[in-house]
Structure formats: C-alpha cells, structure tokens
N, CA, C and O atoms as a DFTB+ gen file, in Angstrom:
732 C
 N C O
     1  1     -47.510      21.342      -5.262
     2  2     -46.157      20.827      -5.385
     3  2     -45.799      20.063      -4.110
     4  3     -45.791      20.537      -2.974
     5  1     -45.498      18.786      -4.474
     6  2     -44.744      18.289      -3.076
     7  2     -43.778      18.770      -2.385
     8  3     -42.832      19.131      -3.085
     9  1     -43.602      18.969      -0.854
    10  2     -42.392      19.332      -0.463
    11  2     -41.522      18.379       0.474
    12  3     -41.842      18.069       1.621
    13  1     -40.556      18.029      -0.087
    14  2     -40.025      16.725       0.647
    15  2     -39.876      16.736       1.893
    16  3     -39.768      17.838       2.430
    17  1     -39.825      15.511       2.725
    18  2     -39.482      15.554       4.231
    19  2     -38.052      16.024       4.392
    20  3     -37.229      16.057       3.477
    21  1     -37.816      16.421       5.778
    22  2     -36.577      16.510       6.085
    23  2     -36.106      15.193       5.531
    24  3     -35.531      15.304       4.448
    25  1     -36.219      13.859       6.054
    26  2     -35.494      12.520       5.774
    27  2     -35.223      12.487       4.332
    28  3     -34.172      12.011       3.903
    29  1     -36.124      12.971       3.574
    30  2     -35.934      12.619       2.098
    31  2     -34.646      13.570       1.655
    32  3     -33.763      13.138       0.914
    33  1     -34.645      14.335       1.962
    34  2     -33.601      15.402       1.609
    35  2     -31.909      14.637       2.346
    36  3     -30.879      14.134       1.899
    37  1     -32.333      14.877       3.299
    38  2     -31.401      14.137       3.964
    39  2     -30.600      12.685       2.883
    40  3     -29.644      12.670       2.108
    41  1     -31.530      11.674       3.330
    42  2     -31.115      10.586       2.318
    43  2     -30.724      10.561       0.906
    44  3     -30.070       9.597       0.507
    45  1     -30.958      11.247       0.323
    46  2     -30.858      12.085      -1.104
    47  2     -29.263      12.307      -1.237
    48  3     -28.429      11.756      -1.956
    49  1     -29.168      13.269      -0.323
    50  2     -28.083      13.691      -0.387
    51  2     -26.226      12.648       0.090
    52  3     -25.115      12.580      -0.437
    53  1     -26.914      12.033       1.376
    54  2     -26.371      11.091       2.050
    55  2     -25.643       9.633       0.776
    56  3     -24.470       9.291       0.630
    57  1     -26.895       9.102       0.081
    58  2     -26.564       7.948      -0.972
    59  2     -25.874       8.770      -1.831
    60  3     -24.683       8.476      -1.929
    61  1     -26.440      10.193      -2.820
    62  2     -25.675      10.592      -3.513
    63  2     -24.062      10.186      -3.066
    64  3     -23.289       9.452      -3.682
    65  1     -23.860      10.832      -1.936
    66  2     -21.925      11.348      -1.250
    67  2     -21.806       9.687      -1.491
    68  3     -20.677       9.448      -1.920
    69  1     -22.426       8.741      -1.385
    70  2     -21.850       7.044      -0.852
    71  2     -21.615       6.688      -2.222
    72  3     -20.559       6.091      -2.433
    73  1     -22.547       6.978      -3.438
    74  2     -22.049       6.508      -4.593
    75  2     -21.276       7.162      -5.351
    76  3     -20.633       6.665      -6.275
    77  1     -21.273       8.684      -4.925
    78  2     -19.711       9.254      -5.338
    79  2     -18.778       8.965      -4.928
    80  3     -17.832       9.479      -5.526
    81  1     -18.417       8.105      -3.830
    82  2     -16.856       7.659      -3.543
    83  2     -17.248       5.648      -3.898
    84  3     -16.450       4.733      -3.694
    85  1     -18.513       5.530      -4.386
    86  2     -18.121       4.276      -5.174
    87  2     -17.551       4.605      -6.546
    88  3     -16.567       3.990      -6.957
    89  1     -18.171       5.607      -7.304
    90  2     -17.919       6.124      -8.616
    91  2     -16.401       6.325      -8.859
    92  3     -15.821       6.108      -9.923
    93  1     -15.825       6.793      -7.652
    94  2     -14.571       7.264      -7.670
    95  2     -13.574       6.634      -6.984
    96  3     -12.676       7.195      -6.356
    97  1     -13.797       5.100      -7.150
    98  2     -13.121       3.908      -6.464
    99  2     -13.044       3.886      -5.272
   100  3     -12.603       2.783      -4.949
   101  1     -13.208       4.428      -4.522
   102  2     -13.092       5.094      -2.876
   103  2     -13.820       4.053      -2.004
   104  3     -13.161       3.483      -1.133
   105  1     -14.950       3.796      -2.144
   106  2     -15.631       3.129      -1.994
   107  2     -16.343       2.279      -2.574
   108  3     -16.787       2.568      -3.685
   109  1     -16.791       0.377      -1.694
   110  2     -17.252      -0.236      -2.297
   111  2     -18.794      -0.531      -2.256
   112  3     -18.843      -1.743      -2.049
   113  1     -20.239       0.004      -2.355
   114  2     -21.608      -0.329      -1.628
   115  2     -21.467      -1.707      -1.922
   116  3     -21.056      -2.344      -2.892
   117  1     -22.007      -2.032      -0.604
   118  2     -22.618      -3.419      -0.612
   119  2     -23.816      -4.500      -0.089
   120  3     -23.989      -5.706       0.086
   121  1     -24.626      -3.000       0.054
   122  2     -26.065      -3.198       0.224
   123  2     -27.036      -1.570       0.202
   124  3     -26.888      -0.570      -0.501
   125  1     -27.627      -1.760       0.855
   126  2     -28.626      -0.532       1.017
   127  2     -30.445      -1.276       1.133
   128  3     -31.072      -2.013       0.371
   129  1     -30.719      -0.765       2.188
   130  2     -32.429      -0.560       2.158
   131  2     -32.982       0.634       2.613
   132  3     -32.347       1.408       3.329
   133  1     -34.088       0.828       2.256
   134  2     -34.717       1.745       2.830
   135  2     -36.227       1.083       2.904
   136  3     -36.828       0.321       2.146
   137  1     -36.552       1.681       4.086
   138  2     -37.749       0.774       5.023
   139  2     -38.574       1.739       5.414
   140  3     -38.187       2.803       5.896
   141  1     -40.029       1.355       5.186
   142  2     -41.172       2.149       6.111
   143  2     -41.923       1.324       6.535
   144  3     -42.566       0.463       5.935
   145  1     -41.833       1.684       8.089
   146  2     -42.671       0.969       8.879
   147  2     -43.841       1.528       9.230
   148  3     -43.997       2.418      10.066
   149  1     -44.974       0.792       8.331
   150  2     -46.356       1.419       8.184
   151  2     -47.202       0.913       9.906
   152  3     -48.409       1.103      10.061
   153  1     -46.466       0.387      10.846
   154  2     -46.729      -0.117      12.129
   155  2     -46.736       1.184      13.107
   156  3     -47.614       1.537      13.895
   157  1     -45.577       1.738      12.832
   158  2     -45.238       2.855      14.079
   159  2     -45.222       4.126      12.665
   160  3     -46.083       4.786      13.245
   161  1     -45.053       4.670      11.812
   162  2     -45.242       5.078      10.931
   163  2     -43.606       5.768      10.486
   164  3     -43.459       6.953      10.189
   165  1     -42.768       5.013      10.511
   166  2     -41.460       5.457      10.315
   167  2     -40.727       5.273       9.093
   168  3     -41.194       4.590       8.182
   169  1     -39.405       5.939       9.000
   170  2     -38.793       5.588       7.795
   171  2     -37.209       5.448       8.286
   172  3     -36.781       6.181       9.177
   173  1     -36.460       4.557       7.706
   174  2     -35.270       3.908       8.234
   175  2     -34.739       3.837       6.515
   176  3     -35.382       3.340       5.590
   177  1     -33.207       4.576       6.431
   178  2     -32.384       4.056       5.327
   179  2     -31.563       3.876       5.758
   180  3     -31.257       4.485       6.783
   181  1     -30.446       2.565       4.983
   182  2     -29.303       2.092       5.723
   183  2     -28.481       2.062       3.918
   184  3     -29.055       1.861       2.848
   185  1     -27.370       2.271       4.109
   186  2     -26.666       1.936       3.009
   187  2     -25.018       1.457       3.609
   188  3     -24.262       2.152       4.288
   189  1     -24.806       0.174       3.146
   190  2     -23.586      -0.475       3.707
   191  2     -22.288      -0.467       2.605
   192  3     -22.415      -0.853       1.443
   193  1     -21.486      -0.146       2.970
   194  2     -19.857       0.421       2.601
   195  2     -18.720      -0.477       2.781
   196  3     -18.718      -1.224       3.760
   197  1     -17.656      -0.493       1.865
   198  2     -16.455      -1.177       2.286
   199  2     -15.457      -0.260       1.939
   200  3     -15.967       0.773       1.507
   201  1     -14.035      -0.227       1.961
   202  2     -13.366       0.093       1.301
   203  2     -13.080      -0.063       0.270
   204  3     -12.451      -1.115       0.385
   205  1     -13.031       0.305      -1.236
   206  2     -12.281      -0.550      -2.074
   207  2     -11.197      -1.029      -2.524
   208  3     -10.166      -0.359      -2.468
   209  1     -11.213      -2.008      -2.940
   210  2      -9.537      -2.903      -3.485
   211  2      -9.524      -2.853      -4.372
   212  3     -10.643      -2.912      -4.881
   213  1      -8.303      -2.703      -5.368
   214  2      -7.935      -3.249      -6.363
   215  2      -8.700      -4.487      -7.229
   216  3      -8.644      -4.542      -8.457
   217  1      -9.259      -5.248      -6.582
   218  2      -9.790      -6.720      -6.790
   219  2     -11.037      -6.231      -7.186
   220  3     -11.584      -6.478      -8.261
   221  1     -11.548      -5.403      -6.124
   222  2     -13.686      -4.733      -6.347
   223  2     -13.564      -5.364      -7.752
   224  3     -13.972      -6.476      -8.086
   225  1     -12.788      -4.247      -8.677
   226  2     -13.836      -3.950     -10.004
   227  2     -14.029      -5.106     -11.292
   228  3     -14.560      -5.199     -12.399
   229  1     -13.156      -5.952     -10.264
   230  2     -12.876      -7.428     -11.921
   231  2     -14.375      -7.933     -11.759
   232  3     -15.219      -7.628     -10.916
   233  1     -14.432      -8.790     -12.820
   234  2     -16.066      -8.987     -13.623
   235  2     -16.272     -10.224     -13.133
   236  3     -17.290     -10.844     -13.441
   237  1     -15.309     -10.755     -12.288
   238  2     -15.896     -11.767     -11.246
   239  2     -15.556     -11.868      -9.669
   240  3     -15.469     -12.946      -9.082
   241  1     -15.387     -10.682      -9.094
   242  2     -15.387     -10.444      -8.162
   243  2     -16.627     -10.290      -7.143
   244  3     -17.411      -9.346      -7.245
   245  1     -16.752     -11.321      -6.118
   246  2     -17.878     -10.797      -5.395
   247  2     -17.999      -9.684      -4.796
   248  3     -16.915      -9.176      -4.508
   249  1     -19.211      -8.911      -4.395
   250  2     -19.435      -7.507      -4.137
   251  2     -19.719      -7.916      -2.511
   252  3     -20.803      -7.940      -1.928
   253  1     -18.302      -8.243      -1.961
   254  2     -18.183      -8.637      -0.720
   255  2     -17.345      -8.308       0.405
   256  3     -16.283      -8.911       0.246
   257  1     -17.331      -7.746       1.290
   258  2     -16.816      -7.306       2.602
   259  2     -15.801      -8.241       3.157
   260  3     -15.040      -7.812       4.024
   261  1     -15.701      -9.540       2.729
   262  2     -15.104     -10.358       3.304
   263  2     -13.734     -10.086       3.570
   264  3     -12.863      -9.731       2.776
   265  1     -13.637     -10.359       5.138
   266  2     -12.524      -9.950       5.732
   267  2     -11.810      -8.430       5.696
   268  3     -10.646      -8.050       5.831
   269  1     -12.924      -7.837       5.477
   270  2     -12.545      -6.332       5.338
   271  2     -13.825      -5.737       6.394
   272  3     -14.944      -6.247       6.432
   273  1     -13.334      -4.409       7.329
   274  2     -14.418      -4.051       7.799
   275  2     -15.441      -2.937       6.569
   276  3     -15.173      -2.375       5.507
   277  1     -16.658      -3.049       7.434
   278  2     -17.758      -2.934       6.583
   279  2     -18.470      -1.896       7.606
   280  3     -18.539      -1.908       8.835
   281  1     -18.988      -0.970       6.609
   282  2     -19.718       0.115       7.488
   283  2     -21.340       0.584       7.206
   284  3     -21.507       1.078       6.091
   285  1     -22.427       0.503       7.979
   286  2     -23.482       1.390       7.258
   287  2     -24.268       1.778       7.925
   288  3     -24.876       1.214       8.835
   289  1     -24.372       3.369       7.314
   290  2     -25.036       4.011       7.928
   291  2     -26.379       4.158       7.624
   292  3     -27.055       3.881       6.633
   293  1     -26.701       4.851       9.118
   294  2     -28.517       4.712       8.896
   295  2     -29.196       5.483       9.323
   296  3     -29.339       5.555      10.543
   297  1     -29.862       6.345       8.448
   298  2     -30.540       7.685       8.909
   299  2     -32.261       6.532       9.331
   300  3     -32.669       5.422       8.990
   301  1     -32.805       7.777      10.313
   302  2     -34.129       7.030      10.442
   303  2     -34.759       8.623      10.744
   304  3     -34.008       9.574      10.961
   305  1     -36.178       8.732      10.720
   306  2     -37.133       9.435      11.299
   307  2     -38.157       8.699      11.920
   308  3     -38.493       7.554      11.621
   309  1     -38.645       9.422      12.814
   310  2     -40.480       8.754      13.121
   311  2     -41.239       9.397      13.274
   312  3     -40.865      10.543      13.522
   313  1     -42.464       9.208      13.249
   314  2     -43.775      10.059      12.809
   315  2     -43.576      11.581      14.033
   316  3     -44.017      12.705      13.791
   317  1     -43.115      11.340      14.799
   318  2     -43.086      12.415      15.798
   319  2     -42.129      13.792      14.883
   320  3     -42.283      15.013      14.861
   321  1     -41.171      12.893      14.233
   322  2     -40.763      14.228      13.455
   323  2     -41.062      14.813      12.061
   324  3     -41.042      15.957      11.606
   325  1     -41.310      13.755      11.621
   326  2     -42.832      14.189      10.462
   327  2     -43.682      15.011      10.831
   328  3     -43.561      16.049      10.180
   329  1     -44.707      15.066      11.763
   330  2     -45.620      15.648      11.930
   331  2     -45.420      16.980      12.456
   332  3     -46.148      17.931      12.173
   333  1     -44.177      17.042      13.412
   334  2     -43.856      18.054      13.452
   335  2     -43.123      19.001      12.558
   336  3     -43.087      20.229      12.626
   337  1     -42.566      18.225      11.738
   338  2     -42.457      19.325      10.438
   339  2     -43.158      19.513       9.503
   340  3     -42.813      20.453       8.787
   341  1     -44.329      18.788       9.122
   342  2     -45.697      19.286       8.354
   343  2     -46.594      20.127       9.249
   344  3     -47.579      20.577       8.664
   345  1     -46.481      20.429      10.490
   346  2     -47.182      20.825      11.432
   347  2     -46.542      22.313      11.311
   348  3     -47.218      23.337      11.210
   349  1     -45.493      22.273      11.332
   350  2     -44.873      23.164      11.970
   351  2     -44.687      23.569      13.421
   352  3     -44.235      24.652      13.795
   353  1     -44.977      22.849      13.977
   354  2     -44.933      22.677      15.758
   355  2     -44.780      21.209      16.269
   356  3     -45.693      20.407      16.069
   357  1     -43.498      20.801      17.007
   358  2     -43.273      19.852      17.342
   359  2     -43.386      19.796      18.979
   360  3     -42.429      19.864      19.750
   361  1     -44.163      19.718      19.181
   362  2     -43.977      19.248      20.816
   363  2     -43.024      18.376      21.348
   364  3     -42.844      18.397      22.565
   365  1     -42.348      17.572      20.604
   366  2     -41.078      16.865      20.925
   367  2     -39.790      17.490      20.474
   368  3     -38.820      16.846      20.074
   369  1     -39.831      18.281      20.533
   370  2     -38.783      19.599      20.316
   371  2     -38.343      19.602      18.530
   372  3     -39.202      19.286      17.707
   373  1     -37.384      19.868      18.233
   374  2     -36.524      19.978      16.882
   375  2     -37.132      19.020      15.701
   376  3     -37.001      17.900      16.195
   377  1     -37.577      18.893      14.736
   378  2     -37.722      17.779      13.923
   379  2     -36.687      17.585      13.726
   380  3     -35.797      18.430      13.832
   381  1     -36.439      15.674      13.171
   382  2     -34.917      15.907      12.600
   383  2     -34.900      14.474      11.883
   384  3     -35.809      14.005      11.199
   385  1     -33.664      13.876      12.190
   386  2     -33.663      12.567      11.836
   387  2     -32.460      11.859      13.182
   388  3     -31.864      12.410      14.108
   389  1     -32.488      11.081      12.922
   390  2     -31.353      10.201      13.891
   391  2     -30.017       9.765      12.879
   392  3     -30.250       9.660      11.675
   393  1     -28.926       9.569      13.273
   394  2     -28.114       9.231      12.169
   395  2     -26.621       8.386      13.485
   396  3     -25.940       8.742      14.446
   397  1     -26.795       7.442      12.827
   398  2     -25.956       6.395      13.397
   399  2     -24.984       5.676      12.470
   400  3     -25.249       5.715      11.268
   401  1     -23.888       5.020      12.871
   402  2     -23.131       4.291      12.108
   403  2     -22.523       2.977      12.827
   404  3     -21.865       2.997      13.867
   405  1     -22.926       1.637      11.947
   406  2     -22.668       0.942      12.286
   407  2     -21.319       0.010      11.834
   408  3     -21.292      -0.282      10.639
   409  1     -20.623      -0.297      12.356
   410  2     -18.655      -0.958      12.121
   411  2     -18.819      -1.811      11.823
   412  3     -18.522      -2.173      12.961
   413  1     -19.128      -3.042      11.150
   414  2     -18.980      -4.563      11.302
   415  2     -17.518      -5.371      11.003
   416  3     -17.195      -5.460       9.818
   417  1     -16.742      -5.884      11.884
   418  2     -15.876      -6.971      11.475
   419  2     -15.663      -8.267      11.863
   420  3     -16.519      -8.607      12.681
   421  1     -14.949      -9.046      11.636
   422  2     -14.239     -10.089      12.193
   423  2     -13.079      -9.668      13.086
   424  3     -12.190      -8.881      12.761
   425  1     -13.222     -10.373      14.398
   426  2     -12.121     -10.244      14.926
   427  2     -11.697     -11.469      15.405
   428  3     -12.447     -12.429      15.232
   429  1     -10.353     -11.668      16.127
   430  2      -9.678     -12.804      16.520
   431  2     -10.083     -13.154      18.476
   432  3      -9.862     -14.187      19.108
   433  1     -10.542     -12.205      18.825
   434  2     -10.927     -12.859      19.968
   435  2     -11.787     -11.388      20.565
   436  3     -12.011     -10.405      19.859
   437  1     -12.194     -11.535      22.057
   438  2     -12.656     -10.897      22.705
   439  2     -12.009      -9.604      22.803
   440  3     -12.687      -8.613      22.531
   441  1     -10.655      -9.449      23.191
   442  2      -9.788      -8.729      24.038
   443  2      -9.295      -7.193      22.933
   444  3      -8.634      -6.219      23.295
   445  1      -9.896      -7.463      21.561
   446  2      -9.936      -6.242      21.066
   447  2     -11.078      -5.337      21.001
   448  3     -11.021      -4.297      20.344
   449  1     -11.870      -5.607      21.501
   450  2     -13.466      -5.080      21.295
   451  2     -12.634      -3.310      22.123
   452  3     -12.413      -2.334      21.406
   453  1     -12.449      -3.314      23.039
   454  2     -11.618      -2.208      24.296
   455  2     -10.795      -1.199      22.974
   456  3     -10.960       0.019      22.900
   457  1     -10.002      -1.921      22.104
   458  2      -8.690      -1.092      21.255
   459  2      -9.483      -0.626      20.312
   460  3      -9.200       0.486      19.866
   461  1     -11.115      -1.608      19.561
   462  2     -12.064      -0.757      18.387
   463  2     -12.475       0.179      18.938
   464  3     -12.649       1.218      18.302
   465  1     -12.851       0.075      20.738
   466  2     -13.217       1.565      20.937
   467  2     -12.993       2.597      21.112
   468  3     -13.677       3.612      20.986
   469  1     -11.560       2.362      21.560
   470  2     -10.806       3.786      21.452
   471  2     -10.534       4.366      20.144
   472  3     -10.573       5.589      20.004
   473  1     -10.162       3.296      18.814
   474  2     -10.323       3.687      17.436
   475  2     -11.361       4.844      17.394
   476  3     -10.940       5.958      17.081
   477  1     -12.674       4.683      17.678
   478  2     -14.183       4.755      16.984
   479  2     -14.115       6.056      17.857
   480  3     -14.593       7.102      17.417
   481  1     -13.402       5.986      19.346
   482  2     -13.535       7.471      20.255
   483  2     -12.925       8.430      19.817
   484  3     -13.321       9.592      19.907
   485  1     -11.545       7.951      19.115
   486  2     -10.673       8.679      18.628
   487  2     -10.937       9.318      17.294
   488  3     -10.237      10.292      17.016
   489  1     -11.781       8.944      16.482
   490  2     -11.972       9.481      15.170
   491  2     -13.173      10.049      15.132
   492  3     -13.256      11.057      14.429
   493  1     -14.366       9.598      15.828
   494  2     -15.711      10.399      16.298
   495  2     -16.041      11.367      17.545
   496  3     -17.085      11.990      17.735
   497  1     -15.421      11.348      17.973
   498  2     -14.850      12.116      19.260
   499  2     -15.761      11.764      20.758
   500  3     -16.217      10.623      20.833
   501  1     -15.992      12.608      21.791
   502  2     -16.395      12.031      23.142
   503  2     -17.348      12.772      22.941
   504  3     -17.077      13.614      23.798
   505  1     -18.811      13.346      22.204
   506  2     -19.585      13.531      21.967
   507  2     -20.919      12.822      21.258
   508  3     -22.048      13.167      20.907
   509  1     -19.733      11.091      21.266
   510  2     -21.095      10.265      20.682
   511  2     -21.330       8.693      21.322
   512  3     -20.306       8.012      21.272
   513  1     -22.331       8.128      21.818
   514  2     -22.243       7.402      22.208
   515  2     -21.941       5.482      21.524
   516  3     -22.717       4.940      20.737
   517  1     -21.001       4.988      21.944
   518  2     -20.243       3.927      21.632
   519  2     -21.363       2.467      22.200
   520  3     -21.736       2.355      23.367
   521  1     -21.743       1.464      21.064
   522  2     -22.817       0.359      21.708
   523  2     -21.904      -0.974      20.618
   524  3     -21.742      -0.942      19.398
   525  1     -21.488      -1.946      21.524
   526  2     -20.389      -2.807      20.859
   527  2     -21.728      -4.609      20.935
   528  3     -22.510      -5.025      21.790
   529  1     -21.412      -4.983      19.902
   530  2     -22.187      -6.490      20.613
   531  2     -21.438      -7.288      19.401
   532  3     -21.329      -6.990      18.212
   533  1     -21.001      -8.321      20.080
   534  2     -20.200      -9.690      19.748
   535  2     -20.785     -10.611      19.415
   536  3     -21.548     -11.000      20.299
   537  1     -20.821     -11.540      17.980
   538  2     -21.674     -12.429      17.488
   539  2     -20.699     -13.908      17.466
   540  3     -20.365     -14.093      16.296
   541  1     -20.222     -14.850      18.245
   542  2     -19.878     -15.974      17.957
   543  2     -21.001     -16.902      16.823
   544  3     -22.216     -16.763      16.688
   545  1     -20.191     -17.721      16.220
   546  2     -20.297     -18.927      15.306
   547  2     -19.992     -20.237      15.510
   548  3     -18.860     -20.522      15.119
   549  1     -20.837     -21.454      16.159
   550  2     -20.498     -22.622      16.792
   551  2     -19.179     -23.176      15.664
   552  3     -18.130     -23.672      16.076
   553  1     -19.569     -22.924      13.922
   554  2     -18.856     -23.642      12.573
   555  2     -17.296     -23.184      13.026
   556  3     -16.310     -23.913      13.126
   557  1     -17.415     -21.566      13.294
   558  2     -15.979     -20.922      13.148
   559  2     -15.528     -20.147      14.778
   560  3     -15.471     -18.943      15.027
   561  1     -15.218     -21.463      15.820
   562  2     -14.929     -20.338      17.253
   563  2     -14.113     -19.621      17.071
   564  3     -14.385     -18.472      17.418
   565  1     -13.036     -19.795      16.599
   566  2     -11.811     -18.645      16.581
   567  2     -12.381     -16.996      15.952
   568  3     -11.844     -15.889      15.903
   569  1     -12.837     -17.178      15.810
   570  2     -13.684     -15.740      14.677
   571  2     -14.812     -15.320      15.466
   572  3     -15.728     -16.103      15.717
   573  1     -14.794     -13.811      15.978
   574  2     -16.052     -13.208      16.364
   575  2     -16.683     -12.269      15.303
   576  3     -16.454     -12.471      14.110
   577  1     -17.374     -11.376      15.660
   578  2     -17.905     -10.589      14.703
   579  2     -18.693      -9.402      15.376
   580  3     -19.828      -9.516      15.839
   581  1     -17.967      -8.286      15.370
   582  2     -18.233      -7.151      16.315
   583  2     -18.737      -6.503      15.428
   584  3     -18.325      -6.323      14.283
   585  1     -19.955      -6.002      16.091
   586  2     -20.404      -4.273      15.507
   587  2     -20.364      -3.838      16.412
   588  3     -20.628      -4.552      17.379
   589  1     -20.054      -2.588      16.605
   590  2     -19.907      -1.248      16.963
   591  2     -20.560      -0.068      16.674
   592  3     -19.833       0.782      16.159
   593  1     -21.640       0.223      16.838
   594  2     -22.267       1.393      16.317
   595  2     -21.758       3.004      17.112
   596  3     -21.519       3.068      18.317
   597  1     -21.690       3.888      16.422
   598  2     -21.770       4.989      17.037
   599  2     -22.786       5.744      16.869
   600  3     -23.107       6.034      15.716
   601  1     -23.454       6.189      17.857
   602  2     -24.534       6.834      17.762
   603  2     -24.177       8.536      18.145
   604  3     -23.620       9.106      19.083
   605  1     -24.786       8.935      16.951
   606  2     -25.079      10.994      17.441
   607  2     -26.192      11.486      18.101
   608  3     -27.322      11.430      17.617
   609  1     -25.930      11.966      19.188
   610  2     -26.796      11.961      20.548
   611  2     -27.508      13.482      20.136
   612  3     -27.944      14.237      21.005
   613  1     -27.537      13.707      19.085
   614  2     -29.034      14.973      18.674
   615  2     -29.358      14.336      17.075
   616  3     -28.857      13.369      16.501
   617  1     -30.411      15.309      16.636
   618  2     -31.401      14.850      15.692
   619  2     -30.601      15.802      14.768
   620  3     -30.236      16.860      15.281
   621  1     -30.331      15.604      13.676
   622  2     -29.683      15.959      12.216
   623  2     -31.258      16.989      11.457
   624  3     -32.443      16.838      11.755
   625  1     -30.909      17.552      10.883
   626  2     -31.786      18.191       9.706
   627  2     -30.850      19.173       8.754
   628  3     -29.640      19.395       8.776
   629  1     -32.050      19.730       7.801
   630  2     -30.570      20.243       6.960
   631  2     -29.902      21.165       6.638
   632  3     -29.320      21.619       5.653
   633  1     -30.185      21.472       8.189
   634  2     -28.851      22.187       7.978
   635  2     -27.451      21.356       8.396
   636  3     -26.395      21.900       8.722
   637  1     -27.607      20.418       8.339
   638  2     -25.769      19.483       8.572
   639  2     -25.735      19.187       7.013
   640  3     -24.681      18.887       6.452
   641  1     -27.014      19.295       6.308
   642  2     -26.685      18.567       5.203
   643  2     -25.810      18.525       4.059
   644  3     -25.724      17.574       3.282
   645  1     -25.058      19.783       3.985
   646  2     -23.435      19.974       3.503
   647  2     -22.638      18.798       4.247
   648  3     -21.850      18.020       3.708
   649  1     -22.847      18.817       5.018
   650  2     -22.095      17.689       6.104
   651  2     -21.708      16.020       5.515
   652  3     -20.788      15.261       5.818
   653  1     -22.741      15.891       4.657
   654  2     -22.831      14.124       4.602
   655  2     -21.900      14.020       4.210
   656  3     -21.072      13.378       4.857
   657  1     -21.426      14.792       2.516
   658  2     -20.252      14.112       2.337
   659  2     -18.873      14.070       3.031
   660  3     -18.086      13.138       2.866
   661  1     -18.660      15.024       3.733
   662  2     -17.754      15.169       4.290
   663  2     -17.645      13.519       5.834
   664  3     -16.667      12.899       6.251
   665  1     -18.636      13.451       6.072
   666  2     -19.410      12.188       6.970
   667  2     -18.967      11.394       6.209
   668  3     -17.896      11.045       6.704
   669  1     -19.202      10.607       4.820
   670  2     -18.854       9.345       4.245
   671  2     -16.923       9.890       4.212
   672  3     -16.065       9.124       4.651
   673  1     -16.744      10.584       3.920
   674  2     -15.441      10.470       4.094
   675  2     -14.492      10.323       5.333
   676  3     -13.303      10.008       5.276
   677  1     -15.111      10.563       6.298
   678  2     -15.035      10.459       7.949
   679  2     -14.989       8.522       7.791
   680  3     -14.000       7.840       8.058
   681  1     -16.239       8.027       7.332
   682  2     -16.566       6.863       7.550
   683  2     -15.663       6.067       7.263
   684  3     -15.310       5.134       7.984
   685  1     -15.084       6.418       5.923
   686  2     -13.950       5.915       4.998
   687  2     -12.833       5.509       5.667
   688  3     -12.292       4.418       5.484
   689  1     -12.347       6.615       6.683
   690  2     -11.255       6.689       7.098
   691  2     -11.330       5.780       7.884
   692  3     -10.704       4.724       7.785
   693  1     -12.057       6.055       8.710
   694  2     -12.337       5.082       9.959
   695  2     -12.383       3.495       9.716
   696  3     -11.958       2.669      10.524
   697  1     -13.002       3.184       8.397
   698  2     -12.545       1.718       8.385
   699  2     -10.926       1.713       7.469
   700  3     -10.255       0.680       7.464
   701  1     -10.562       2.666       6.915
   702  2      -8.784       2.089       6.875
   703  2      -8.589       2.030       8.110
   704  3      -7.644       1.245       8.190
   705  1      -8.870       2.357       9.187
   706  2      -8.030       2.394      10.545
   707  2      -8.215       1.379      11.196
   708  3      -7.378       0.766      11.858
   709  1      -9.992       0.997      10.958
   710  2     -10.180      -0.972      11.575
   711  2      -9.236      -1.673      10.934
   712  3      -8.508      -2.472      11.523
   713  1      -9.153      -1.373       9.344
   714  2      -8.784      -2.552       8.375
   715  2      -6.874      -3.041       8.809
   716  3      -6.204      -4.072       8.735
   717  1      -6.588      -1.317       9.346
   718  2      -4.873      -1.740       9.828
   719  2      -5.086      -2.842      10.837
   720  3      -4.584      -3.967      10.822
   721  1      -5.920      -2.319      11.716
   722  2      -5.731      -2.928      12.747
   723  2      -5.288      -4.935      13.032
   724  3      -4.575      -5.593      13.790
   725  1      -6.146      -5.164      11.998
   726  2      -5.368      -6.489      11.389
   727  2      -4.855      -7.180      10.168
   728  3      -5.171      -8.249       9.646
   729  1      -3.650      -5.935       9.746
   730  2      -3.332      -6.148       8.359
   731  2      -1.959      -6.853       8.951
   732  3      -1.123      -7.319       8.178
C-alpha cells in the first residue's frame, strides 16, 4: 500500500479548504500549479486566490484578480524532507514542508509598501518573516505591483493540518484588509 508523503497530505487537504471557500462564494481560484523538480528532487504547490465579487460568477466574467488583491499560497518540500520521512531519521532535523504566502497588488506609488506591512504584521503576527519586492511597468508608471510574501519560519507537518482551513480563512481576511486599503 502506498503511504503518502507528508506534502501530499498536506496539499490535499490545503486545495480541498481553497475550493471550499470557492464552492461557497468566499473565494475566487485563479490559478494553481504543482511542480516537481526532478533537478534538486523537490515538490512545490502554489494555488492563487481572490476574493469573490458579485461579478465572479456571470458566464462572461473573466477569472481575474484585476484590481483586486490576489493571494497564493505555496507549500514546498525537498528531498531532505522526504528522505527523512521514508527514512525515518532526518539528520536535518523535523521533516516537514515550508508554507509561505504570497500578497500580490497594484499600488499607487512607493510610499505604501511600509502601511502593507504593518497590515501583513498585524494579521500574521511578529513570528513570521515579511519579504516585499516592487515591479514597475515602463506602459503604466503610475501603477506598481507589490508582493509581499510572508514566510513561516518552521517546517509544517500534520500535525497543523486541521490548521489549513482555518489558514485560507486567515488568508481571506487579510486580502479584505489590502482590498480596503484602496477602496
């Protein structure tokens, strides 16, 4: 009988919680991959989020973020924690996974990047580390485009895994709170 990886379990559970608050209007997906990198021998899932509107569900609506912030998260493992959990001995301590979340929006200039982070400190608390990078557009200067990732500074396994959904609903919130920010 196969026995799944930590990651698989993990991710399983994680997309389930993301398409139950699409199911339940809550949320809008608006992407997702999942990646193995047969190079370093890893596995990376990302599944990307909006809020939903009123507008989402019409039959010609694009399945688009535009001008709304956009969120996705991304569990990863690498062979170091594979092996140590088929091993049962990890010399790199805990098997686990990594689990990060990334913010994407438009903003109107530089000088708010400082106010998303106190948002992102304030709702994830001072236990995770904050990495911001700014994308200008020669077509559109007035318009930047910040992500913000927050990163969780230990390795996940499952026992958080009751946790996810309660996590996409964390996530949720957190972009109504970007989305005020320029309503």
């Amino acid at each position: 009988m196969f026995d799944p990886a930590i990651f698989e379990n993990l991710r399983v559970v994680l997309e389930g919680a993301v398409y139950d608050r699409d199911l339940e209007g809550e949320a809008l997906v608006t992407g997702r991959s999942d990646l193995l990198d047969l190079a370093v021998m890893s596995r990376r899932y990302a599944i990307r989020l909006t809020r939903q509107t009123a507008g989402d569900r019409t039959v010609n609506s694009p399945r688009s973020a535009r001008g709304r912030s956009e969120a996705e998260i991304n569990l990863a493992a690498g062979l170091e924690d594979f092996a140590g959990e088929k091993l049962k001995e990890d010399p790199f301590g805990q098997p686990g996974c990594d689990l990060w979340i990334e913010y994407v929006l438009e903003i109107p200039g530089d000088d708010v990047c400082g106010h998303i982070r106190n948002v992102l400190k304030r709702q994830w608390g001072e236990g995770v580390a904050i990495r911001q990078q700014v994308a200008y557009d020669d077509s559109h200067p007035d318009v930047r485009r910040l992500t913000s990732a927050v990163w969780f500074q230990r390795k996940i396994n499952e026992r958080q895994i009751d946790d996810l959904p309660e996590l996409v609903d964390h996530v949720l919130r957190t972009l109504e709170e970007l989305d005020q920010l320029f309503d």
